[in-house]
C-alpha positions in Angstrom: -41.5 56.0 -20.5 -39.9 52.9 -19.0 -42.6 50.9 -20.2 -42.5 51.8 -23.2 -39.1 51.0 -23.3 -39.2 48.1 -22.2 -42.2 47.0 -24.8 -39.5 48.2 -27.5 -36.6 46.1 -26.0 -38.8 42.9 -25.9 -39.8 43.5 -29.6 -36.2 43.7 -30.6 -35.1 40.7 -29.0 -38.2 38.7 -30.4 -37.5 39.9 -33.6 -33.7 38.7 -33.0 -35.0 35.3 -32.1 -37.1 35.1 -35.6 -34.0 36.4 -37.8 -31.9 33.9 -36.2 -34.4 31.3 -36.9 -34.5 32.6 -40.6 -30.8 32.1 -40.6 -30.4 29.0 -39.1 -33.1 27.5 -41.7 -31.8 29.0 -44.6 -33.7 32.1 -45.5 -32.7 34.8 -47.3 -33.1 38.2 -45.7 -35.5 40.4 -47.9 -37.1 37.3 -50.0 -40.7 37.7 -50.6 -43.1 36.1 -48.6 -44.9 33.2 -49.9 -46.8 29.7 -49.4 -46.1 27.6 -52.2 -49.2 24.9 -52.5 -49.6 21.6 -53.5 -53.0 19.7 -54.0 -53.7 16.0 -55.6 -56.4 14.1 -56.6 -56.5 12.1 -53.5 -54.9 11.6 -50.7 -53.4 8.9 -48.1 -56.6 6.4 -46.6 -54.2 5.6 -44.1 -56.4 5.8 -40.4 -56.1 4.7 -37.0 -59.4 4.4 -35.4 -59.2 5.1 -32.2 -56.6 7.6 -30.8 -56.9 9.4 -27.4 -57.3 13.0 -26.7 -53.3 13.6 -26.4 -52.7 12.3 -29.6 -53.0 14.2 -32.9 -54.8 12.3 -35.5 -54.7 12.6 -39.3 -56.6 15.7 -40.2 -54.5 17.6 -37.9 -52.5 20.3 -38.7 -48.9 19.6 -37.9 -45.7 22.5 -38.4 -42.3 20.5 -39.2 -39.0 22.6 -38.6 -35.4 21.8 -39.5 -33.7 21.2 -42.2 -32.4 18.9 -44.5 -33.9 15.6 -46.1 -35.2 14.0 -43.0 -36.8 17.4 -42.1 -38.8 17.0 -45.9 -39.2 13.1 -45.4 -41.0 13.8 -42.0 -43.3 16.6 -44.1 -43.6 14.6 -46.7 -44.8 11.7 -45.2 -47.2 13.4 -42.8 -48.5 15.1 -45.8 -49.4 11.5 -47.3 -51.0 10.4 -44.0 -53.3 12.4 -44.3 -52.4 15.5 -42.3 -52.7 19.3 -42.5 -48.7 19.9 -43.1 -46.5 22.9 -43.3 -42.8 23.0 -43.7 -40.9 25.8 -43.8 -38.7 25.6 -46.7 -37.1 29.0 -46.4 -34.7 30.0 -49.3 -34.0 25.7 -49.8 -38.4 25.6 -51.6 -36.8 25.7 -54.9 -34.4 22.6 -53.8 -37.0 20.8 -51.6 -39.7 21.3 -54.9 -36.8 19.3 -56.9 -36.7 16.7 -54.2 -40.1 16.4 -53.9 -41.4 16.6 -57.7 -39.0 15.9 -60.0 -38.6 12.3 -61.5 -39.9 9.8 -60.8 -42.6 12.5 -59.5 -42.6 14.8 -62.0 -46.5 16.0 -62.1 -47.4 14.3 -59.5 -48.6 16.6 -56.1 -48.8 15.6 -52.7 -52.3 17.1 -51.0 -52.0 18.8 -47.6 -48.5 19.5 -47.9 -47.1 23.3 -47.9 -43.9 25.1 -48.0 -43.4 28.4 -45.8 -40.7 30.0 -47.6 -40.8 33.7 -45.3 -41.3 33.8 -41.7 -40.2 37.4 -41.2 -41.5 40.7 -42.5 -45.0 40.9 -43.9 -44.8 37.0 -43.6 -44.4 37.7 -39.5 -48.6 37.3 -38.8 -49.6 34.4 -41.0 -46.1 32.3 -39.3 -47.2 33.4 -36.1 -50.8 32.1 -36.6 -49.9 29.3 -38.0 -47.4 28.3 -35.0 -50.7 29.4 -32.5 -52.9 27.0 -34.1 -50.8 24.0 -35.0 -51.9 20.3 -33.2 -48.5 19.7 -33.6 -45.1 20.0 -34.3 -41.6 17.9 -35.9 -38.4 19.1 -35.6 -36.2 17.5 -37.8 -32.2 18.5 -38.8 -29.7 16.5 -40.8 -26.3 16.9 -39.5 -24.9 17.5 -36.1 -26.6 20.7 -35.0 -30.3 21.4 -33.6 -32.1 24.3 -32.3 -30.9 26.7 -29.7 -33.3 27.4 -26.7 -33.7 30.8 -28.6 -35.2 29.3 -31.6 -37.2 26.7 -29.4 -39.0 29.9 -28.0 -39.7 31.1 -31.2 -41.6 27.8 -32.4 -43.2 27.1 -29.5 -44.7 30.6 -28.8 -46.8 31.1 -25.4 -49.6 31.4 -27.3 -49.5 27.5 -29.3 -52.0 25.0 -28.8 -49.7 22.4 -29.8 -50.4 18.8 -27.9 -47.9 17.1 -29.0 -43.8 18.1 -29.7 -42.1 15.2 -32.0 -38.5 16.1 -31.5 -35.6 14.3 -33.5 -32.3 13.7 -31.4 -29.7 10.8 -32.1 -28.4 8.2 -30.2 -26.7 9.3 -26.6 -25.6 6.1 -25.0 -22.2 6.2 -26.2 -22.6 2.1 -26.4 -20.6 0.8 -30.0 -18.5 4.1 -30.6 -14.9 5.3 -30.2 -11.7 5.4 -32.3 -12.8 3.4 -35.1 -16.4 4.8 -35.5 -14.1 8.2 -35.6 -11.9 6.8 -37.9 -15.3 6.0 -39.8 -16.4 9.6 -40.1 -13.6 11.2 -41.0 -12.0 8.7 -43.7 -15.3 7.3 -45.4 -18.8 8.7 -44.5 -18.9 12.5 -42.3 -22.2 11.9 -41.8 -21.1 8.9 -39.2 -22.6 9.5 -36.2 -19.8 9.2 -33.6 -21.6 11.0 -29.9 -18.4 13.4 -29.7 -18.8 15.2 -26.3 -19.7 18.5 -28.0 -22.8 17.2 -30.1 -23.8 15.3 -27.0 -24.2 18.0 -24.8 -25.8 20.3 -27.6 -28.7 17.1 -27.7 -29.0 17.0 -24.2 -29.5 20.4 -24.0 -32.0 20.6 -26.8 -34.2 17.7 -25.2 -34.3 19.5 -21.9 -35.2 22.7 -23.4 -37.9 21.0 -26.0 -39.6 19.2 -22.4 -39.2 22.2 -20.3 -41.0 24.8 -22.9 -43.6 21.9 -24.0 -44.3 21.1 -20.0 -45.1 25.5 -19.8 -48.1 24.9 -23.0 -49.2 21.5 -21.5 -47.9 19.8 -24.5 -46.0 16.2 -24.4 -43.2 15.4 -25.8 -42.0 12.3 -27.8 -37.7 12.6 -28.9 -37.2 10.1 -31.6 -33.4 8.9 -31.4 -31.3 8.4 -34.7 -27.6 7.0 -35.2 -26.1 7.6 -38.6 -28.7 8.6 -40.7 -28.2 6.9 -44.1 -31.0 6.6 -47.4 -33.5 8.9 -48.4 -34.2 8.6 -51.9 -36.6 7.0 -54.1 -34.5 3.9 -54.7 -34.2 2.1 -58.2 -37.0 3.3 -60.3 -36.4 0.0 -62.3 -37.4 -2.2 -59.9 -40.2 -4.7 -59.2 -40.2 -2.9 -55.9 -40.8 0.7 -57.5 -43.3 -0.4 -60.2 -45.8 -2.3 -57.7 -45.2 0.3 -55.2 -44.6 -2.2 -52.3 -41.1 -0.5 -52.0 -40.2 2.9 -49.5 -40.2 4.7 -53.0 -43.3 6.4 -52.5 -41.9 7.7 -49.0 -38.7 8.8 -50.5 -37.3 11.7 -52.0 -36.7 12.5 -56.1 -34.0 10.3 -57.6 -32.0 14.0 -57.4 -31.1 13.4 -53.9 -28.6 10.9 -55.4 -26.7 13.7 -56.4 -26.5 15.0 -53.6 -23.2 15.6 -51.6 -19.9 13.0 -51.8 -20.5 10.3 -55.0 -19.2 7.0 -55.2 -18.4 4.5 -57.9 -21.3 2.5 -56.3 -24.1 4.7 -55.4 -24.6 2.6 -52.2 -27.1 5.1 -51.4 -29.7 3.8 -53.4 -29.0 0.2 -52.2 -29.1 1.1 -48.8 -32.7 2.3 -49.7 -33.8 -0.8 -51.7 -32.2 -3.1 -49.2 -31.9 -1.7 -45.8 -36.5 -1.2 -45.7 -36.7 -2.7 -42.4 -37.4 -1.2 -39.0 -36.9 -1.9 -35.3 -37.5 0.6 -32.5 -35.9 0.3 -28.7 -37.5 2.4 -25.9 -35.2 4.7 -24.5 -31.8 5.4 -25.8 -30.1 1.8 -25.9 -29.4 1.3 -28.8 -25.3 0.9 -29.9 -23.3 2.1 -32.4 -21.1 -0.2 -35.1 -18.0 -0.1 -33.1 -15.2 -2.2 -34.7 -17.2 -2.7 -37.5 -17.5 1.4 -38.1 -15.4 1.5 -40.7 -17.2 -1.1 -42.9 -20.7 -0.1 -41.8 -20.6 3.6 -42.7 -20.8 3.1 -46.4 -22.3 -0.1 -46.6 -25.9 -0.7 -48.6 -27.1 -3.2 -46.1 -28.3 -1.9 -42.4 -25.6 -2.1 -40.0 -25.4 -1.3 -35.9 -26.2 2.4 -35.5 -27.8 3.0 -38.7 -30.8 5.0 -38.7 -32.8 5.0 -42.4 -34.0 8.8 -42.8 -37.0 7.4 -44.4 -37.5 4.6 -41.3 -37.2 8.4 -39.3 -39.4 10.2 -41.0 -42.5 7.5 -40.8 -41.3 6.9 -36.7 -42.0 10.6 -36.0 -44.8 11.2 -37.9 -46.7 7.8 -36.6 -45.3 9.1 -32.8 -48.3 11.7 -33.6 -50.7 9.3 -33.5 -50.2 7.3 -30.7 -51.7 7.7 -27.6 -49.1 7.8 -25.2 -46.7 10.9 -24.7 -43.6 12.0 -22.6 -41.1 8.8 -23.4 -38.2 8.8 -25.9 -37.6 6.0 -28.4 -34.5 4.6 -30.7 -35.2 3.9 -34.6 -33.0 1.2 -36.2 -32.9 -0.1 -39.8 -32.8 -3.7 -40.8 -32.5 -5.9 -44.0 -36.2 -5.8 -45.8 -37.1 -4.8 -49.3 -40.4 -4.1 -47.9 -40.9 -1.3 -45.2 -43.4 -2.2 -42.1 -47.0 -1.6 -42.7 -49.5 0.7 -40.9 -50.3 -2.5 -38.7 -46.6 -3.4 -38.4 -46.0 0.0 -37.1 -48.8 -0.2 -34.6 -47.3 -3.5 -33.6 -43.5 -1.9 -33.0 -45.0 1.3 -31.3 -46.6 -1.2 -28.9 -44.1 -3.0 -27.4 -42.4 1.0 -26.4 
């Protein structure tokens, strides 16, 4: 009898654990189960040739949680390097499809790249299967929040194989913040990082429960540090830029995510994207935030200090797969480029970690 009832308590408090991971990524209680995917004609010839047994190369199959752009960027651009890539969507598929396929994508289809939309219910096997066999996984959230330890257990089960955990965190330091970085987030741009205590100690929780739980499965971790995460989009679809494809337009997101949350007379959105292409990376967490300069930086279409493109994000984490060292943490930074870094250019920054 006790055993039994204690087989029944643990099923209820899993099955807590996955509704409150439905919740917290979106998902409508009830919705039907269902893997939405998409195939192309061709995908990424993007390669590294020589990777070591911890790392995860292309051809791998790799589970990105969170939510929010940078969550689809980092699926989105695994996807097109040429990796085996499920997001879970939850009740935002409809959305993400928009962001993903509508113009200047509109018919186009990325291979490799699927969105969960149901984790609970009948859907409960096939999620838990595909969490047990992943190589790997991204976490990825917009905003200020990130996963409780609860949710952690859920998507790293006892029973994954995952090698490698890709975890997005921001910018702890507290170097280049304070009253006017504040003053920043509240009057122009709430999407400012400003490392208030709370969010801080929500991070630094997260990290040590994403290392503890990977360190249990043998897995290594790799947290890639953001400031103010800025861009995301396709930039101008009438540029020299867009039509030779030398541009981050093929990484970004539909020209709909420009009308997404607070507009401005000047959509210096898009011109952060066109503009703001390049990328430097700092091992460890060192790197500052605008300070003075807060309030002019957090709208402004050229990269500033603390800026973090979503796009320069999304590429970081998913080339972290890749590389063959594991168990360090790493900044991303934008800078002033109309061109993004290359796949050498990226080995070349990952390098000097």
């Amino acid at each position: 009898m006790l055993e039994r009832r204690a087989m029944a308590r643990s099923g209820i408090l899993r099955l807590m654990a996955r509704v409150l991971l439905a919740m917290a990524l979106g998902f409508l209680p009830g919705r039907a189960f269902g893997f939405l995917p998409r195939t192309s004609a061709g995908r990424s010839a993007l390669r590294r040739e020589a990777v070591s047994m911890g790392a995860v190369p292309p051809g791998g199959k790799v589970v990105v949680v969170g939510n929010g752009p940078v969550m689809l960027l980092a699926a989105k651009r695994a996807a097109l390097e040429g990796y085996d890539t499920h997001v879970v969507a939850a009740a935002s598929a409809s959305r993400y499809n928009e962001l993903l396929y509508s113009m200047p994508f509109e018919g186009e289809t990325i291979e490799g790249l699927t969105l969960v939309e149901q984790i609970t219910g009948d859907a409960e096997p096939a999620f838990d299967e595909l969490l047990a066999t992943c190589d790997a996984l991204i976490i990825a959230v917009d905003g200020e929040t990130c996963l409780s330890d609860g949710l952690v257990d859920v998507v790293l089960p006892t029973t994954s194989t995952a090698k490698r955990v890709v975890a997005m965190s921001r910018n702890l330091n507290g170097k280049g913040m304070g009253p006017f970085v504040v003053a920043s987030k509240t009057a122009a741009n709430n999407e400012v990082w400003a490392c208030n205590g709370e969010a801080k100690k929500a991070y630094q929780s997260f990290e040590a429960k994403i290392k503890s739980k990977a360190a249990s499965l043998t897995a290594d971790v790799v947290i890639a540090r953001a400031g103010t995460l800025k861009g995301g989009g396709c930039g101008d679809v009438t540029s020299e830029e867009f039509s030779t494809g030398t541009g981050t337009a093929k990484f970004g997101l539909a020209d709909a995510f420009y009308k997404e949350g607070n507009q401005d007379i000047v959509n210096w959105r898009m011109l952060y994207d066109i503009q703001a292409c390049g990328v430097s990376l700092e091992k460890g967490d060192t790197v500052a935030g605008p300070g003075f300069t807060g309030v002019f930086a957090a709208t402004s279409e050229s990269a500033s200090a603390g800026d973090t493109s979503r796009i320069a994000m999304a590429a970081a984490m998913v080339y972290a797969l890749r590389e063959e060292k594991g168990g360090y943490d790493f900044s991303v930074a934008s800078a002033d480029s109309r061109v993004p870094p290359s796949e050498l250019e990226w080995g070349l920054l990952f390098s000097k970690l």
